[in-house]
DRENDO-1510 file (C-alpha; in Angstrom, 1 decimal, always signed):
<recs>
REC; n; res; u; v; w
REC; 1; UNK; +9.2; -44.8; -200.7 .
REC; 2; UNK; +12.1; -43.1; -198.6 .
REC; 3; UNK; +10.2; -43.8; -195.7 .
REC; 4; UNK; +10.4; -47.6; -196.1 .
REC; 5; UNK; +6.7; -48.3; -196.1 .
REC; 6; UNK; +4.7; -49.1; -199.5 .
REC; 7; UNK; +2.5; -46.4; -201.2 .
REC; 8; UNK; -0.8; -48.1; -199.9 .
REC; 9; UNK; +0.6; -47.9; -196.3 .
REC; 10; UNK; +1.5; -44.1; -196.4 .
REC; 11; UNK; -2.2; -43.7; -197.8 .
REC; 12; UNK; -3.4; -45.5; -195.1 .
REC; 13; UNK; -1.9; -43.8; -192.4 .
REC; 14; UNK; -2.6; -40.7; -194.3 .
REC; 15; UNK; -6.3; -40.9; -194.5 .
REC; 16; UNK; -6.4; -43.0; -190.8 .
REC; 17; UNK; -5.3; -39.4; -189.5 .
REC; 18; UNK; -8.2; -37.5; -190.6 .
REC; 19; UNK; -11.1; -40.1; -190.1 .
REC; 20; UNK; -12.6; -43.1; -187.5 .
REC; 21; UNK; -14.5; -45.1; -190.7 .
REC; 22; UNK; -12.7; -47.5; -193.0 .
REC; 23; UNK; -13.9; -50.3; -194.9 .
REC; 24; UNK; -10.7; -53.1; -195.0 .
REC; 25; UNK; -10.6; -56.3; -197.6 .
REC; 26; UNK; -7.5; -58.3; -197.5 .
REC; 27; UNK; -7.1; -61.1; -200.2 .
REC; 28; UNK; -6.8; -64.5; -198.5 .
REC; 29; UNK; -3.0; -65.5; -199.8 .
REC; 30; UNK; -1.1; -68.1; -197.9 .
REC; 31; UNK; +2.4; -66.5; -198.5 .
REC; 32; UNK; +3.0; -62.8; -198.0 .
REC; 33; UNK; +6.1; -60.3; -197.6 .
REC; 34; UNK; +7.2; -59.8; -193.8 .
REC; 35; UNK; +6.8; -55.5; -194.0 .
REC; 36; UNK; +3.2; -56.8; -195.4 .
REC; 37; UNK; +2.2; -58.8; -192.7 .
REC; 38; UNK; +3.5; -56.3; -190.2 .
REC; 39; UNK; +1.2; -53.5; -192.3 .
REC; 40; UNK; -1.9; -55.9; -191.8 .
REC; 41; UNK; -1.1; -56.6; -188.0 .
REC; 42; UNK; -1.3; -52.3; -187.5 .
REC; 43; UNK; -4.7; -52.4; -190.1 .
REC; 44; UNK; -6.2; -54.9; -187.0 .
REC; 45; UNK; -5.4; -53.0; -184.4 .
REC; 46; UNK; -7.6; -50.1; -185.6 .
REC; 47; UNK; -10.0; -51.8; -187.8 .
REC; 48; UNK; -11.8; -55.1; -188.5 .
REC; 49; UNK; -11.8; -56.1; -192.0 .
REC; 50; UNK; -13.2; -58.7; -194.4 .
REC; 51; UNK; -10.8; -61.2; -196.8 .
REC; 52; UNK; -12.4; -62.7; -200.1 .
REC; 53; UNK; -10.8; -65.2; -202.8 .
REC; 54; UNK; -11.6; -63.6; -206.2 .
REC; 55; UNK; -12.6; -60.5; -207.5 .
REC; 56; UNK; -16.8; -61.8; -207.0 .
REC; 57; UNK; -16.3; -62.2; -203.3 .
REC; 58; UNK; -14.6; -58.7; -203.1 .
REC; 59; UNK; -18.0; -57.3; -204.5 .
REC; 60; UNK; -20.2; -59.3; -202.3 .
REC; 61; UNK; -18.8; -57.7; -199.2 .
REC; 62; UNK; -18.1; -54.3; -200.6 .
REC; 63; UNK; -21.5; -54.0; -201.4 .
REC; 64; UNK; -22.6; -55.8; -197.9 .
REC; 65; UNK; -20.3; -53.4; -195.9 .
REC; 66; UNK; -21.2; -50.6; -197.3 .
REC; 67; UNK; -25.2; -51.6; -196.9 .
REC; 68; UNK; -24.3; -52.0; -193.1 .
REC; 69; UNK; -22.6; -48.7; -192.8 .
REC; 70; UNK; -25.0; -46.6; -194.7 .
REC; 71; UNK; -28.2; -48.5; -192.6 .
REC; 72; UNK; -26.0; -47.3; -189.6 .
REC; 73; UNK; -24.7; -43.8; -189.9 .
REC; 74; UNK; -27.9; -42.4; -191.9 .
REC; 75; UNK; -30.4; -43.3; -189.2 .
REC; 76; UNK; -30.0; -39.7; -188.2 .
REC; 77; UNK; -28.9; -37.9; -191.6 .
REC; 78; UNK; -30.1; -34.9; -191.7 .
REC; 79; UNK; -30.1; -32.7; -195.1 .
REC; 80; UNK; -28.2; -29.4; -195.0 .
REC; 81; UNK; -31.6; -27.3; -195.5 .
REC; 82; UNK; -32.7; -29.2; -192.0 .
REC; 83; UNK; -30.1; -29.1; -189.9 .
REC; 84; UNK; -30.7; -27.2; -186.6 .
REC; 85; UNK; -28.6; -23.8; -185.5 .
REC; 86; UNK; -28.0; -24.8; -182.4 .
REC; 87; UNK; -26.8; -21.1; -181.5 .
REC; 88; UNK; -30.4; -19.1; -182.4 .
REC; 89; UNK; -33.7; -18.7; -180.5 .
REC; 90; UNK; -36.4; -17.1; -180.8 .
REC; 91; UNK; -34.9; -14.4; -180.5 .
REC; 92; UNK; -33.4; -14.5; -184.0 .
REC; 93; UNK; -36.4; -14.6; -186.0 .
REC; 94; UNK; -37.7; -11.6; -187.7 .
REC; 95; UNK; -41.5; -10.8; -188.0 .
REC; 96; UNK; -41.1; -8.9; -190.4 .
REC; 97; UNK; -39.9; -11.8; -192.8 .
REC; 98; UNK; -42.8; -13.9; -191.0 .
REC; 99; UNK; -45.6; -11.7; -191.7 .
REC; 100; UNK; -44.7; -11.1; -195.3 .
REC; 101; UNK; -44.2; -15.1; -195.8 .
REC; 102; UNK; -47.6; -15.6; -194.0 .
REC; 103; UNK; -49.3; -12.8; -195.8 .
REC; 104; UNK; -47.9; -14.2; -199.5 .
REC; 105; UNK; -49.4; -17.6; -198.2 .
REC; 106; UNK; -52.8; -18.6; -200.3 .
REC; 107; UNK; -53.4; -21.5; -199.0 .
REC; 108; UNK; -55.3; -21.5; -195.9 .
REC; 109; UNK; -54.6; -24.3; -194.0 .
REC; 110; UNK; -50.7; -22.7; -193.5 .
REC; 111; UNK; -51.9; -19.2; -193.9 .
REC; 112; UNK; -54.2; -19.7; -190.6 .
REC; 113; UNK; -51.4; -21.9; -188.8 .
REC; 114; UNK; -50.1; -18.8; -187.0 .
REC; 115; UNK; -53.1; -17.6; -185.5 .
REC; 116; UNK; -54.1; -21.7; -184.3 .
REC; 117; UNK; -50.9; -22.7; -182.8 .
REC; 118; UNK; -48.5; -19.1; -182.2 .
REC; 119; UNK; -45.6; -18.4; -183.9 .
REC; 120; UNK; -43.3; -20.7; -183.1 .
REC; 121; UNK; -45.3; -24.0; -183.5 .
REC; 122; UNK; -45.9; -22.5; -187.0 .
REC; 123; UNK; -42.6; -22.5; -187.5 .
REC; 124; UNK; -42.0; -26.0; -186.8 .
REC; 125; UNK; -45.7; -27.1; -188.3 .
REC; 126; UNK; -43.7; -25.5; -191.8 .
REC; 127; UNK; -40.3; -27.1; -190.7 .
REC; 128; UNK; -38.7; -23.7; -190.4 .
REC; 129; UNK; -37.3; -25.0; -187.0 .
REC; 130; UNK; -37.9; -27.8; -183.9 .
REC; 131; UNK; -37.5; -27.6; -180.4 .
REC; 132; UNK; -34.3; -29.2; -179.4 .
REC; 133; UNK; -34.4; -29.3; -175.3 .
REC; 134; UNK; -37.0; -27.3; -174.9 .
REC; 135; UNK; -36.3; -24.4; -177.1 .
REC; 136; UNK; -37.0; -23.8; -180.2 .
REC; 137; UNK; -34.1; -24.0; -182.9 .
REC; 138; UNK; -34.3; -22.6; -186.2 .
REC; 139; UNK; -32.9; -24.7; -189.1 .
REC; 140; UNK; -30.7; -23.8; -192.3 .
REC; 141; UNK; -33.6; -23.1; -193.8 .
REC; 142; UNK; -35.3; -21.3; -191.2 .
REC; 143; UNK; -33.3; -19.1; -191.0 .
REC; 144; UNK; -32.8; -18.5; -195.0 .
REC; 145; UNK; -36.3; -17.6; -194.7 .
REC; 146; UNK; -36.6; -15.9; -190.9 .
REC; 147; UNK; -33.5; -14.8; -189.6 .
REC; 148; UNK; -32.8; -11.2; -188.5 .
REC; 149; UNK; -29.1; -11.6; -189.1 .
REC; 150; UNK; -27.9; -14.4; -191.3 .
REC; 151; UNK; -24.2; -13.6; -190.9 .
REC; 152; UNK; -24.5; -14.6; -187.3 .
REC; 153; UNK; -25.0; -18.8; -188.6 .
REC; 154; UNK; -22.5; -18.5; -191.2 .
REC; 155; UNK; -24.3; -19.3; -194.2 .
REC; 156; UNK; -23.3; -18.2; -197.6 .
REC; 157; UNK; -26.2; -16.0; -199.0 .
REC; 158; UNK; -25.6; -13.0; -201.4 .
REC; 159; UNK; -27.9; -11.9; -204.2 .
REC; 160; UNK; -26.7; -9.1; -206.7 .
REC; 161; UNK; -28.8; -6.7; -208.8 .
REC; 162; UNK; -27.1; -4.5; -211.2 .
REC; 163; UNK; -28.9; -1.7; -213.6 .
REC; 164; UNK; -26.6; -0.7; -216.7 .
REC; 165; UNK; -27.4; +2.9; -217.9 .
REC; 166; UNK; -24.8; +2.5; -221.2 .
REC; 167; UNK; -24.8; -0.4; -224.0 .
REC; 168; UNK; -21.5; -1.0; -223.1 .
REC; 169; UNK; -22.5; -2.0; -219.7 .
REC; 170; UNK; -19.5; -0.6; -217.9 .
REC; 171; UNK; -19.1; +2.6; -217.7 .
REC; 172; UNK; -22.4; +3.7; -215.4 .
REC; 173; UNK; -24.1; +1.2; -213.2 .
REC; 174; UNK; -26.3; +0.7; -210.3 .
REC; 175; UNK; -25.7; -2.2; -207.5 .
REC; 176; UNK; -27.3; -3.1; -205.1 .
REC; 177; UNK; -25.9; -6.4; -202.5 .
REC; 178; UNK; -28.5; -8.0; -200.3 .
REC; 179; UNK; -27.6; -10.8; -197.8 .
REC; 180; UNK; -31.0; -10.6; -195.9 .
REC; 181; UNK; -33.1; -13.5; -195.6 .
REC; 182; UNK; -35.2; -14.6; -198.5 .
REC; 183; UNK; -38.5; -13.1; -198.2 .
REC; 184; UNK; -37.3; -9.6; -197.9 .
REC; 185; UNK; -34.3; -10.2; -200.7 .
REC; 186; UNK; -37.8; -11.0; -203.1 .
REC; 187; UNK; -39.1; -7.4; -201.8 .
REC; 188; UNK; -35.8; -5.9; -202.6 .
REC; 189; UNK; -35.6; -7.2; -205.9 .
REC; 190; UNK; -39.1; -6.0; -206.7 .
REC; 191; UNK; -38.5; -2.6; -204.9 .
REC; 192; UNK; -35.2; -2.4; -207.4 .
REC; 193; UNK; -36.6; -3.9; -210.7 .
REC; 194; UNK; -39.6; -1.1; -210.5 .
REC; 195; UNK; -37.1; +1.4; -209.9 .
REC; 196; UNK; -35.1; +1.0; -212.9 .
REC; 197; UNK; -38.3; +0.4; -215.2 .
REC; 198; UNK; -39.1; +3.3; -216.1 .
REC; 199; UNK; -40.5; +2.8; -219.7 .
REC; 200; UNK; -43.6; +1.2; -220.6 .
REC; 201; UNK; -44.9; +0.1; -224.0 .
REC; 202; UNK; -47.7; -1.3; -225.6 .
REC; 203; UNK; -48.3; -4.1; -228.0 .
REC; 204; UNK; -51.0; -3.9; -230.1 .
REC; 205; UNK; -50.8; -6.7; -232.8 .
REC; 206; UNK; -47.0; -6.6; -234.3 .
REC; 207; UNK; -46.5; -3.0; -233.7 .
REC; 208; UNK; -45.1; -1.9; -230.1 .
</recs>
């Protein structure tokens, strides 16, 4: 390259930018180029790595490395639906979405939960939420589900209904956008599909 270093060091120093976490093998050679040696002296500044002989070793601690960083960095993975809004409160959630959810609840055992433990260790008995230092914290889906406002959490949510009066299907339409939280986006698109049903037939055998 122009610059003078090799195409693996630019991508180095390229990705080194952006992130702490790199996994380094270096062959075991007895002989290498000076600007190499002066590339590895950098790589062990900032990271250990690992050398191998032959293409089986370099699979052995691939595989071992990457075991050892999964074991470490997952211990407290958290899945997107789970992971807590560290910006909401009780404040944010919205009985109306919670009675709905609790009266469309047949199974007892959750349906009584609100009335045993309150409404916010229901939440977190349904894993709508947690407490996070003392104060409860909805989650992703949480608030999917609860939220008065979902554009205050930033999470993409958008469901379109669209009623075509004309076969061609673009001349005369009727849309309608919803971005509340789930429960009452189900009541919308009831509310809208009943609307726009207007007809009604009856089969009786093969005739309609």
């Amino acid at each position: 390259m122009e610059s003078g270093i090799s195409v693996t060091e630019y991508e180095y120093d390229l990705f080194n930018k952006a992130h702490n976490d790199a996994l380094v093998f270096l062959k075991d050679v007895k002989f290498r180029q000076e600007n190499v040696n002066a590339f590895i002296e950098k790589v062990k500044g900032e990271h250990s790595y690992q050398t191998f002989n032959d293409k089986y070793e370099l699979y052995i601690e691939v595989r071992r490395s990457l075991c050892d960083f999964l074991e470490k960095n997952l211990i407290n993975y958290r899945s997107y639906d789970s992971e807590l809004l560290l910006n909401s409160s009780c404040d944010d959630v919205d009985m109306e979405a919670v009675e709905m959810f609790f009266n469309s609840v047949e199974y007892n055992p959750i349906k009584n939960l609100r009335d045993e433990k309150g409404l916010i260790n229901a939440l977190s008995t349904i894993n709508a939420g947690e407490f996070h230092k003392g104060e409860f914290k909805l989650n992703v889906a949480g608030a999917l589900f609860f939220a008065k406002d979902l554009s205050k959490f930033n999470i993409p949510h958008e469901v379109k209904m669209v009623h075509f009066f004309d076969d061609s299907g673009f001349k005369k339409f009727e849309k309608k956008v919803s971005n509340t939280s789930l429960i009452k986006v189900l009541k919308e698109c009831e509310e809208f599909f009943f609307k726009h049903t207007r007809y009604i037939s009856e089969v009786k055998g093969f005739h309609r």
